[in-house]
MIMI-583895 format. One record per atom (N, C-alpha, C): residue in one letter; atom name; x, y, z. Coordinates in steps of 0.001 Angstrom, whole numbers, always signed. Layout:
N
A CA X Y Z
...
! end
This chain:
101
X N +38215 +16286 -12283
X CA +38367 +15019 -12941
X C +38818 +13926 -11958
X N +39526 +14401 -10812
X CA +40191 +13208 -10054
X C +39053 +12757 -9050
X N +38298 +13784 -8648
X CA +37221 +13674 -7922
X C +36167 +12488 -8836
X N +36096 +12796 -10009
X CA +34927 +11409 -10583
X C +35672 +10173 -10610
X N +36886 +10357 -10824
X CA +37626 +8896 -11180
X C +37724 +8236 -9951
X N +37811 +9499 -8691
X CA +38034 +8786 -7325
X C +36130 +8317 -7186
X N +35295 +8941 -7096
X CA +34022 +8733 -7208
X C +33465 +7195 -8061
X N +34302 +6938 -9291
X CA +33881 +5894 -9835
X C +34439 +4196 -9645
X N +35855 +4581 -8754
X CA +36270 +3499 -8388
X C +35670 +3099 -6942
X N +34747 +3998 -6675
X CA +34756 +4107 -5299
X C +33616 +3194 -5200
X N +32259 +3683 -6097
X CA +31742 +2836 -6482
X C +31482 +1701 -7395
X N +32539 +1519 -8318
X CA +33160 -5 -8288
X C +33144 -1338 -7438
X N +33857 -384 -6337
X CA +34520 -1427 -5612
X C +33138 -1731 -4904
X N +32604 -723 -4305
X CA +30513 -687 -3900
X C +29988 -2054 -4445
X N +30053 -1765 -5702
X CA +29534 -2760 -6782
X C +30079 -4085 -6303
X N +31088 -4492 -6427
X CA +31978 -5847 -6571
X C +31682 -6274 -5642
X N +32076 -5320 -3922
X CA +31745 -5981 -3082
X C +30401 -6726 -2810
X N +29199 -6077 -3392
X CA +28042 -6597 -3226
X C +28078 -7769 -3873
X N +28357 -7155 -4900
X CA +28168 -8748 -5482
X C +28778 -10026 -5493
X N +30217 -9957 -5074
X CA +31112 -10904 -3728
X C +30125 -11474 -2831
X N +29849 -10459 -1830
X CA +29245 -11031 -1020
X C +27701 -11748 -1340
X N +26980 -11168 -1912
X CA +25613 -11679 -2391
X C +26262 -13678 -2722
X N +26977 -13749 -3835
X CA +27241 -14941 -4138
X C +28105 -15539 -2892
X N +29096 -15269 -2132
X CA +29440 -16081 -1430
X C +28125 -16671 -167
X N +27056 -15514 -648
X CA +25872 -16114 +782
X C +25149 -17330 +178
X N +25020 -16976 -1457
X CA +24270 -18112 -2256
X C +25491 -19727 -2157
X N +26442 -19731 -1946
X CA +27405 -20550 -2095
X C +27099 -21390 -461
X N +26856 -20178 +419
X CA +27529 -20693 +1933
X C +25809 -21372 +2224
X N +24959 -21081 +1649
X CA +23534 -21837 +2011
X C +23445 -23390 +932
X N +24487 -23208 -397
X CA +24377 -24701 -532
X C +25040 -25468 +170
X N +25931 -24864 +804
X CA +27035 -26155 +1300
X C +26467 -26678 +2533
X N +25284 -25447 +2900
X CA +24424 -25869 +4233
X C +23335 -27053 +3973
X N +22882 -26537 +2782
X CA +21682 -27824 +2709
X C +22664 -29218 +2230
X N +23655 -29003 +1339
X CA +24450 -30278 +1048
X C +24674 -31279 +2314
X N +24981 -30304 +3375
X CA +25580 -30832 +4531
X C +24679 -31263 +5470
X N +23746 -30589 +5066
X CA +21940 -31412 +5935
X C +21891 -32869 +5244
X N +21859 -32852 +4135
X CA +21585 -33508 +3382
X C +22747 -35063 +3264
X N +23917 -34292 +3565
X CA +25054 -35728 +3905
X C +24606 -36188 +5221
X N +24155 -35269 +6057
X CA +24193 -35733 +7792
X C +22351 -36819 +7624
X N +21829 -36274 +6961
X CA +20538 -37726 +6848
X C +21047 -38683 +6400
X N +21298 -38472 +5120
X CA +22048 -40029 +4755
X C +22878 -40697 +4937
X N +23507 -40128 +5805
X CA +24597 -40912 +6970
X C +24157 -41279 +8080
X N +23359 -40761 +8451
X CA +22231 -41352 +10091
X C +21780 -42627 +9039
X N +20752 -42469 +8163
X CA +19915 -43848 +7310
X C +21267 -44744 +7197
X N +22697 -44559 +6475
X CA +23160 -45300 +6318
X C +23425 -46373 +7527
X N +23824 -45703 +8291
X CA +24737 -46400 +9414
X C +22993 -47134 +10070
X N +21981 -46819 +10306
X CA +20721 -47566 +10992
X C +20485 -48954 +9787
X N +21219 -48881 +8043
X CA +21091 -49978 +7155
X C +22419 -50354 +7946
X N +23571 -49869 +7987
X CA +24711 -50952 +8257
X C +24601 -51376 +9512
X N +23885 -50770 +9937
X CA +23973 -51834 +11725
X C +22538 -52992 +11541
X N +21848 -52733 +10511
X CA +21239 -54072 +10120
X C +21689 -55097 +9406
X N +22362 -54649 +8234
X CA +22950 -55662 +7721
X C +23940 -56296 +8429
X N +24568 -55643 +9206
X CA +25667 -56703 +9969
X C +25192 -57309 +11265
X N +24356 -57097 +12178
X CA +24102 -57236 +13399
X C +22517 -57944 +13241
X N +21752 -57853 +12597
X CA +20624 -58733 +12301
X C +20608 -59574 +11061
X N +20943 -59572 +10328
X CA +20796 -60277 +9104
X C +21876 -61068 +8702
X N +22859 -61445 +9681
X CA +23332 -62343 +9646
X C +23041 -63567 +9874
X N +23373 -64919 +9070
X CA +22693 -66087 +9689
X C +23383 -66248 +11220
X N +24781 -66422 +11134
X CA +25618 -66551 +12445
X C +25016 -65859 +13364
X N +24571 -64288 +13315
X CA +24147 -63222 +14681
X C +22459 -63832 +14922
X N +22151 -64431 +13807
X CA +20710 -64627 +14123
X C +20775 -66635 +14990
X N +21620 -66914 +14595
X CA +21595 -68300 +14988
X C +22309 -67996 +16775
X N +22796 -67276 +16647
X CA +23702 -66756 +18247
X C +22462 -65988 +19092
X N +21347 -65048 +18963
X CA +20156 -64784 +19301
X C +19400 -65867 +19347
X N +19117 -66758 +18612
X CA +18241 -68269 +18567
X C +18810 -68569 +19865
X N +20073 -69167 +19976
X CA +20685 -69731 +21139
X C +20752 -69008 +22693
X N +20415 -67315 +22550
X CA +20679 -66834 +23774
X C +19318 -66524 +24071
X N +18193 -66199 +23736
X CA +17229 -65296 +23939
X C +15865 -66739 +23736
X N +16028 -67560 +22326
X CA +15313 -68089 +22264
X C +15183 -70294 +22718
X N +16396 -70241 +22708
X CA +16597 -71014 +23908
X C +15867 -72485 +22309
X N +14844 -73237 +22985
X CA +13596 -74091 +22165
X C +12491 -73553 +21564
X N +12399 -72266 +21672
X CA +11254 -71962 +20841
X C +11545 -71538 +19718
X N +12195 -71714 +19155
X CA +12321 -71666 +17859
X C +12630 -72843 +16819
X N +11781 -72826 +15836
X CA +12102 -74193 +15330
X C +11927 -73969 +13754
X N +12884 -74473 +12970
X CA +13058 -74519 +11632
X C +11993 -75305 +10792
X N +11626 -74720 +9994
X CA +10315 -74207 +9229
X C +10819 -75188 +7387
X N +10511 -76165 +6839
X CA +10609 -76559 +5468
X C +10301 -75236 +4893
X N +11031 -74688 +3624
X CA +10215 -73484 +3183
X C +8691 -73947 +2362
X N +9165 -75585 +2014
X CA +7857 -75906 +772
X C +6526 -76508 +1903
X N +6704 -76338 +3160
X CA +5589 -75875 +4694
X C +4365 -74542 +4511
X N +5472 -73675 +3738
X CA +4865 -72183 +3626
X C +3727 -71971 +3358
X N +2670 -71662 +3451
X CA +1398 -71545 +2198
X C +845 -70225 +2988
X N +480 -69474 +1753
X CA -64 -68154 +1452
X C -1799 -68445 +1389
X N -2127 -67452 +2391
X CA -4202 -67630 +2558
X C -4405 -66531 +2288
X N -4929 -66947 +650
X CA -5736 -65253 -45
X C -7137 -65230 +258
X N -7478 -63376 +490
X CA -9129 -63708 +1062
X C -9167 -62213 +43
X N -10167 -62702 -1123
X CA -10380 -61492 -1626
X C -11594 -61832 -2592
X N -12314 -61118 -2804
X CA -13878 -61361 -3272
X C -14727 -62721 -2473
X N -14620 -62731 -1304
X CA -15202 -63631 -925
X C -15007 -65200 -1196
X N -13776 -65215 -1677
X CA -13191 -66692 -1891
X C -11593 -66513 -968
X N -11806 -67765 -389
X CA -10780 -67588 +202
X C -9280 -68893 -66
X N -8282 -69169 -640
X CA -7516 -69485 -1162
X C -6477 -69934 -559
X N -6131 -71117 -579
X CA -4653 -71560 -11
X C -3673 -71564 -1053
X N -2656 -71005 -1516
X CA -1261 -71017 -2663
X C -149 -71218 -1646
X N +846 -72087 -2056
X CA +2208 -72354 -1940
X C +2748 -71522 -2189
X N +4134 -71095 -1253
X CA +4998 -69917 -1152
X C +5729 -70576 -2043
X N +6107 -69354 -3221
X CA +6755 -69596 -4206
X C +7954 -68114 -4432
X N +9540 -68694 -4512
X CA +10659 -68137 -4767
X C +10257 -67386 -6166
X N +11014 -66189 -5898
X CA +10882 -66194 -7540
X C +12705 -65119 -7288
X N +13189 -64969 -8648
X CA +14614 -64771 -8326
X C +14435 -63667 -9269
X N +15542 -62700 -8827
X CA +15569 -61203 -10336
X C +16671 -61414 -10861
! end
């Protein structure tokens, strides 16, 4: 009798451990793709935040005007703008038009 009881805990514990380990491997491969998955969107983020602050500023863009572009650059009326549509063989001048969301 002590022999099965030792026999059945023995494989118990057989049991548990597998299945411990089975789930801690399913656990340790999400935290891998999670962590792929934070490390892209933290590269994309930081390539948007070094645009929004370093190009798309009027100040950083007016400070580039002044170092790089010297006189060639010259300010544009926006109501100057006009849009040339070429589609079915007619070809179209329209005014650039704002539109707001």
């Amino acid at each position: 009798m002590k022999k099965f009881a030792l026999a059945v805990v023995i494989f118990f514990l057989v049991l548990s451990t597998a299945i411990i380990k089975n789930t801690t491997k399913q656990i340790e491969d999400e935290i891998f793709t999670a962590r792929e998955n934070i490390r892209v969107l933290k590269s994309e983020f930081e390539n948007v935040f070094l645009e929004y602050n370093y190009l798309s500023s009027a100040e950083r863009l007016l400070e580039y005007q002044s170092q790089y572009f010297e006189n060639d650059l010259i300010q544009k009326n926006i109501n100057d703008i006009k849009i040339y549509n070429i589609s079915d063989d007619k070809n179209k001048i329209q005014s650039f038009k704002i539109i707001k969301e």
